[in-house]
C-alpha positions in Angstrom: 11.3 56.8 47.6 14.2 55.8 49.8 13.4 56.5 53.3 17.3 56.6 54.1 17.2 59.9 51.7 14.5 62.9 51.9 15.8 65.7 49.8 15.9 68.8 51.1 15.8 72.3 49.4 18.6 73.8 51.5 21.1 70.8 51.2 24.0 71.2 49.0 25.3 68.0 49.7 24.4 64.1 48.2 24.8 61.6 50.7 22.9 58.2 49.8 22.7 55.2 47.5 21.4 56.0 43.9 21.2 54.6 40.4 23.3 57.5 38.5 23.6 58.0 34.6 26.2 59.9 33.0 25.1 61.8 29.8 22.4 59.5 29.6 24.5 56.7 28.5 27.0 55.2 31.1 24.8 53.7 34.2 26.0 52.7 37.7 25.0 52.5 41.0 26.3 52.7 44.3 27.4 55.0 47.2 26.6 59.4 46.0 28.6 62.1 47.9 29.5 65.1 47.2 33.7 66.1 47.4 35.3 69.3 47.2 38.5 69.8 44.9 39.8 72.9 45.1 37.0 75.3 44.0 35.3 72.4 42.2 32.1 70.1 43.3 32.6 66.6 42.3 30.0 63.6 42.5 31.7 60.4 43.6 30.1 57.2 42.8 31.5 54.2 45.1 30.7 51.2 43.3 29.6 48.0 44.9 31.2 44.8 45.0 29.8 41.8 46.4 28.0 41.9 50.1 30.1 44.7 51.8 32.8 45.9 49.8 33.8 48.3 46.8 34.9 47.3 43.5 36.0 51.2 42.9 35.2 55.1 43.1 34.6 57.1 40.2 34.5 61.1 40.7 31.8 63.0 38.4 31.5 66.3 37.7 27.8 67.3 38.2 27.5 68.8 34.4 27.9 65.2 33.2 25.2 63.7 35.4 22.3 63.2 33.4 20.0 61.8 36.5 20.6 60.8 39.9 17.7 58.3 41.6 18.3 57.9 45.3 17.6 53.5 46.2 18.4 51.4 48.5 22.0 49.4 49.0 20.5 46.4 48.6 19.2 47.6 45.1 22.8 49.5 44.1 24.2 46.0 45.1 22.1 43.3 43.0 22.5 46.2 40.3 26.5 46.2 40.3 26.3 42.2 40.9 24.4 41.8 37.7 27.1 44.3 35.6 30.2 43.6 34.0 32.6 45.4 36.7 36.1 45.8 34.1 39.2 47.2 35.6 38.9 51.1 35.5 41.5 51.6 34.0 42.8 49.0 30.9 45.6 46.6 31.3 47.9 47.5 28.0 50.7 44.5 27.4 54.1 46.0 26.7 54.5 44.9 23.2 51.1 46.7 22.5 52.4 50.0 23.5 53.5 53.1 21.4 57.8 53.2 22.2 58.7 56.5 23.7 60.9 57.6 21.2 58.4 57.4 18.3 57.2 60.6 16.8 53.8 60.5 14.6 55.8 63.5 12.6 58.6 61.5 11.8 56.6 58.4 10.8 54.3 60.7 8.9 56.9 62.3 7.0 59.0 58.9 6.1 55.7 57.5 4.2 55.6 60.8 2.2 
């Protein structure tokens, strides 16, 4: 067990470094805590990247967590080192993307 994190029955709040997987599928590691959005509860998962910084954060909400196992940093880091780390969110060129002005009615109807 991590000795930085003893869990406590009357905490409400996630402060450590874990190895988290979401719906059993998606796996990361890195820096668990707890953030308040409005009336919500998020999990947000700052993921390592390299010795001392963070590649990005990722916010969760705790129905999606499938298991959360506290580690230590050192762990979380080799962990994220060893992982493909893609940019969150996809680059799309410009000639790639759907124009504004096309409607999948319209198109629809002209092949009809």
């Amino acid at each position: 067990m991590n000795p930085e994190y003893t869990p406590n029955e009357n905490t409400e709040e996630i402060n450590c470094w874990a190895f988290v997987e979401i719906f059993g599928h998606t796996k990361l590691s890195g820096r668990v805590s707890t953030k308040k959005l409005g009336a919500n509860i998020m999990l947000q998962v700052d993921v390592p990247k390299g010795e001392t910084e963070f590649s990005h954060s990722e916010l969760f909400s705790p129905a999606s967590i499938f298991s959360i196992k506290p580690t230590t940093e050192e762990w979380c880091r080799k962990f994220a080192a060893y992982r493909v780390n893609h940019d969150v969110l996809p680059y799309i060129p410009q000639q790639r993307q759907i124009p504004e002005s096309t409607t999948f009615e319209t198109d629809i109807e002209e092949e009809l």
